[in-house]
C-alpha positions in Angstrom: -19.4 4.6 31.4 -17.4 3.3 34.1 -14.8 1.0 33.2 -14.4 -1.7 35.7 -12.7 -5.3 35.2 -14.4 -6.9 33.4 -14.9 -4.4 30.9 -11.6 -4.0 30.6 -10.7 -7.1 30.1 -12.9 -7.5 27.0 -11.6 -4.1 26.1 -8.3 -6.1 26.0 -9.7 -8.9 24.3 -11.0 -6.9 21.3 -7.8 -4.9 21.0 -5.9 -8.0 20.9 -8.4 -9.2 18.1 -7.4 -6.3 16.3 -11.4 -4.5 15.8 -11.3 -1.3 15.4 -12.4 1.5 17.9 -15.5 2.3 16.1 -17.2 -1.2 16.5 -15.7 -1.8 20.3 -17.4 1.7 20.9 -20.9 0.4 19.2 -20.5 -3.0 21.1 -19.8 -0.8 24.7 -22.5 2.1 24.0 -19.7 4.7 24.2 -18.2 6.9 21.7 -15.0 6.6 20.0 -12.8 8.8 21.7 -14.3 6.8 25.2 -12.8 3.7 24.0 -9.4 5.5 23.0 -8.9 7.3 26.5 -10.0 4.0 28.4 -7.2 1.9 26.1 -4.9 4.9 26.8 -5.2 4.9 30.7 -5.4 1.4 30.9 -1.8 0.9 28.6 -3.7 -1.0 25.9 -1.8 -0.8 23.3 -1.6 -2.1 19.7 0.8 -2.4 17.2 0.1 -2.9 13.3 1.1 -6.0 11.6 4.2 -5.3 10.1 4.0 -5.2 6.0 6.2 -7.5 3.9 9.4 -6.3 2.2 8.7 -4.8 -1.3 9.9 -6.5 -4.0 13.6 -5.8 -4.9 13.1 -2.9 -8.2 13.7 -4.0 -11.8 16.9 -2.2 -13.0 16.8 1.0 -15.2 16.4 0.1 -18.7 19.7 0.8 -21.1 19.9 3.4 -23.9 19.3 0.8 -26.2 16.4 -0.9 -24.5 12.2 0.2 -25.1 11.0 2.2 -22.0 7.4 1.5 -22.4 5.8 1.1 -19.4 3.8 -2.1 -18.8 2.2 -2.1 -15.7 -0.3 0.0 -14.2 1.3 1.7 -10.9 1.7 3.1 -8.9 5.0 2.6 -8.0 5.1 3.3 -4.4 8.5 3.3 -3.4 9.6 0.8 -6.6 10.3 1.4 -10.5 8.0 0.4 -12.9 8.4 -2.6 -15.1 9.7 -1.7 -18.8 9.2 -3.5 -22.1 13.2 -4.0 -22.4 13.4 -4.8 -26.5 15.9 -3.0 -28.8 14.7 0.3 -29.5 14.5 1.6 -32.9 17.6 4.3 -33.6 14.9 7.3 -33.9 13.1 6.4 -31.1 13.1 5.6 -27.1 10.6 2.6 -27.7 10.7 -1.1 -29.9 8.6 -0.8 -32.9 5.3 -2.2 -31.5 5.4 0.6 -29.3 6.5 3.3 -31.1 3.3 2.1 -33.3 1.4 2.5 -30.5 2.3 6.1 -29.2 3.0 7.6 -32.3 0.8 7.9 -35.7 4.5 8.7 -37.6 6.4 6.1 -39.2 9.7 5.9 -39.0 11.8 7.0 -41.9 
């Protein structure tokens, strides 16, 4: 395909709309790797939207406090989120989950 101005400018235009290479190539006839050399010798160029800060990470959970996870993960680049209750003295979890992670009782 020859790229001349005008489709180059709607190369631009669908760049700037963010579509990806696949469905400019379908909408041009060309393959993939035609669209990414035009946008390369042309100098468009396109940036990703920049992500949104994480979420500041719950502190570590105490000695004293039930580290039973709650959530699912994962935990990209954060803690998880603990239960936080008083721990029984013969275990790291509150009794509701020590009941649930172990068929013991406690003694």
């Amino acid at each position: 395909m020859i790229w001349d101005a005008p489709a180059i400018t709607r190369l631009r235009e669908l760049s700037a709309l963010g579509v990806p290479m696949s469905r400019i190539a379908e909408a041009f006839g060309v393959s993939k790797n035609a669209v990414a050399g035009a946008r390369i010798r042309h100098g468009i160029y396109t940036t990703p939207a920049p992500r949104p800060p994480l979420p500041e990470p719950p502190a570590v959970p105490a000695l004293n406090e039930c580290r039973y996870i709650l959530d699912d993960g994962p935990w990209q680049r954060r803690l998880p989120q603990w239960c936080g209750e008083r721990v029984h003295p013969a275990s790291v979890y509150c009794p509701d989950h020590h009941a649930r992670c172990y068929t013991t009782k406690f003694r």
